[in-house]
LODOKOL-247799 format. One record per residue (C-alpha): residue in one letter; x, y, z. Coordinates in steps of 0.02 Angstrom, whole numbers, padded with zeros to 5 digits, always signed. Example, Ala and Ser with C-alpha at 12.3 -4.5 7.8 and 13.67 -1.06 7.14 Angstrom:
<nodes>
A+00615-00225+00390;S+00684-00053+00357;
</nodes>
This chain:
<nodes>
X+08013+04237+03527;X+07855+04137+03541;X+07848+04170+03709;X+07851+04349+03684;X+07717+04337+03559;X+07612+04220+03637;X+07651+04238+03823;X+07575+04414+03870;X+07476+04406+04006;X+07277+04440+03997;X+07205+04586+04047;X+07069+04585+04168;X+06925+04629+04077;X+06770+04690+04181;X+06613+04564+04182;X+06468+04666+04082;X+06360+04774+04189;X+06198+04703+04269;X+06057+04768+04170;X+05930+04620+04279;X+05792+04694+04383;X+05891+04659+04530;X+06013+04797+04507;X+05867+04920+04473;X+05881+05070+04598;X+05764+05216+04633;X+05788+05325+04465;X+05836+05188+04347;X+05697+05158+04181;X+05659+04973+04197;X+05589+04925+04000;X+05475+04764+03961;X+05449+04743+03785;X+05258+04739+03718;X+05193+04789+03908;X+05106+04930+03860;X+04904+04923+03807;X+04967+04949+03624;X+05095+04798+03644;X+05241+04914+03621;X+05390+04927+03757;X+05336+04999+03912;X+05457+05113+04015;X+05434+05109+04206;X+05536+05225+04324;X+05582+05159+04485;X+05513+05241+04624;X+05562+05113+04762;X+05641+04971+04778;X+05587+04854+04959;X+05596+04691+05015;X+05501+04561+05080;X+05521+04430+05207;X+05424+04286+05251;X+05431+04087+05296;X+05467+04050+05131;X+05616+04148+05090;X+05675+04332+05036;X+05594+04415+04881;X+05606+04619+04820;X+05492+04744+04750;X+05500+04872+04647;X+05379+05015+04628;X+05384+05085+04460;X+05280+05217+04361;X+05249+05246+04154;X+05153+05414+04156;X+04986+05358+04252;X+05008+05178+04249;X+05087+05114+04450;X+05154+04952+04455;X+05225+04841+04568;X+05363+04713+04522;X+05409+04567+04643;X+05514+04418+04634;X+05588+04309+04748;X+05779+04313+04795;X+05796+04116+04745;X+05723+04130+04595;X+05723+04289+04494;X+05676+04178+04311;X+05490+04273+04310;X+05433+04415+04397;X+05249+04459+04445;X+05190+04617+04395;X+05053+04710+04468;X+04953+04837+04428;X+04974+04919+04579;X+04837+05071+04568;X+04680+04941+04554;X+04654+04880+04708;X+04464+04773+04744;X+04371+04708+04866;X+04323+04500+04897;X+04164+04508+04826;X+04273+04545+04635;X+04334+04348+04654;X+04184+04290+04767;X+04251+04236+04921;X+04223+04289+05093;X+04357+04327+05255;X+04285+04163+05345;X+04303+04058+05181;X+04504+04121+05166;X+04527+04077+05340;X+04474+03904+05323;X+04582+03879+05162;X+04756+03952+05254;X+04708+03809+05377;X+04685+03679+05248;X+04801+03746+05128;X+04725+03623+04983;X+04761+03652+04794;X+04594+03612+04735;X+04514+03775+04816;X+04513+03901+04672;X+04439+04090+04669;X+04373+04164+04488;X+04403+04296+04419;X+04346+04360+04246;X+04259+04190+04208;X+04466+04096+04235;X+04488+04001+04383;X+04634+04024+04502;X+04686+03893+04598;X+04735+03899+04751;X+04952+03924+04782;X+04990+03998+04959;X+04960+04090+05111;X+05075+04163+05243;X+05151+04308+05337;X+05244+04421+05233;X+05377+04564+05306;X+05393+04712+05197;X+05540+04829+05234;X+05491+05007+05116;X+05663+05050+05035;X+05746+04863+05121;X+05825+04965+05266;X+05652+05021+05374;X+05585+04922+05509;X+05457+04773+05453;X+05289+04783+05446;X+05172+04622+05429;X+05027+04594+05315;X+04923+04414+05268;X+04921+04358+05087;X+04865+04241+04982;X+04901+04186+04828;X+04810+04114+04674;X+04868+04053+04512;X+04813+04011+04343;X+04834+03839+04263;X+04975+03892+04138;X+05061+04009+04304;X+05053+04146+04206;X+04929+04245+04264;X+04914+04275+04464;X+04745+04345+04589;X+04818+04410+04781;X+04747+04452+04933;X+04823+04555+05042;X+04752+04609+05224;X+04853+04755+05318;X+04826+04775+05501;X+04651+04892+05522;X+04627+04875+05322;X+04515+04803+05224;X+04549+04646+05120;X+04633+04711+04933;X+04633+04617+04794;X+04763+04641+04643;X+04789+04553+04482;X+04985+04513+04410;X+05039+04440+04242;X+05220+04339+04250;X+05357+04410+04140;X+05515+04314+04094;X+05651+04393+04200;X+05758+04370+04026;X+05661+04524+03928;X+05657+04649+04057;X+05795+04785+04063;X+05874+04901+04179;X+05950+05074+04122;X+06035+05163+04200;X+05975+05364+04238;
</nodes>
């Protein structure tokens, strides 16, 4: 009897859907609460979703709009905890963080911690600088650019330059967002 009552075997109950950035796919509304320049929720849709090789591992990003705003959304494939957001539409030139193409040069070669751009009166400090493969949509052939990467004390705000092949230097601004507040829905 208590077998009976007691013994019934347990159902296989689906693990809840992923509602992380990584599951995100061209379509899907990706929300982060208090984004917006009114601190309210912001609502991005995907537009594409690519990834992006390099020495130092495998890392995604996802092009997203909310009405005229473009944004870019990266994070690295190790560690998805905080992801870099970027406004992706506002795009400037060296002079914006006073440094020069010779002066980046030297500091890939040194690589040294203590070398810092500024930007808006904050200093960045120096993080990074390498070869990165991006594959538009994950499945087209790779195509290399340079960055490097700057970093506030705290880490939570980020400067990057990028140089394409025959283009000039670009330099973009990103704000880290705890991984845990962003969500995916479904379209």
């Amino acid at each position: 009897m208590f077998k009976k009552m007691f013994g019934k075997k347990k159902k296989n109950i689906p693990p809840p859907p992923d509602d992380s950035i990584r599951s995100a796919v061209v379509g899907d509304v990706i929300v982060i609460p208090g984004f917006s320049s009114t601190f309210e929720d912001a609502y991005f849709i995907v537009e594409s979703k690519n990834r992006l090789d390099s020495a130092y591992g495998k890392g995604f990003e996802i092009i997203a709009v909310d009405d005229d705003r473009r944004v870019s959304m990266e994070w690295s494939d190790e560690d998805d905890s905080s992801i870099a957001v970027t406004d992706h539409d506002n795009a400037m030139g060296l002079g914006v963080i006073g440094v020069e193409e010779a002066t980046l040069s030297q500091w890939d070669d040194i690589k040294s911690i203590e070398n810092f751009v500024e930007y808006e009166g904050e200093k960045y400090y120096y993080r990074n600088s390498h070869e990165v493969y991006y594959y538009k949509s994950e499945a087209s052939e790779g195509e290399g650019f340079w960055i490097w990467d700057f970093g506030s004390e705290d880490d939570q705000r980020g400067v990057s330059v990028v140089k394409w092949e025959g283009l000039p230097f670009e330099v973009y601004t990103s704000v880290s967002v705890d991984s845990q507040i962003v969500r995916v829905y479904r379209q």
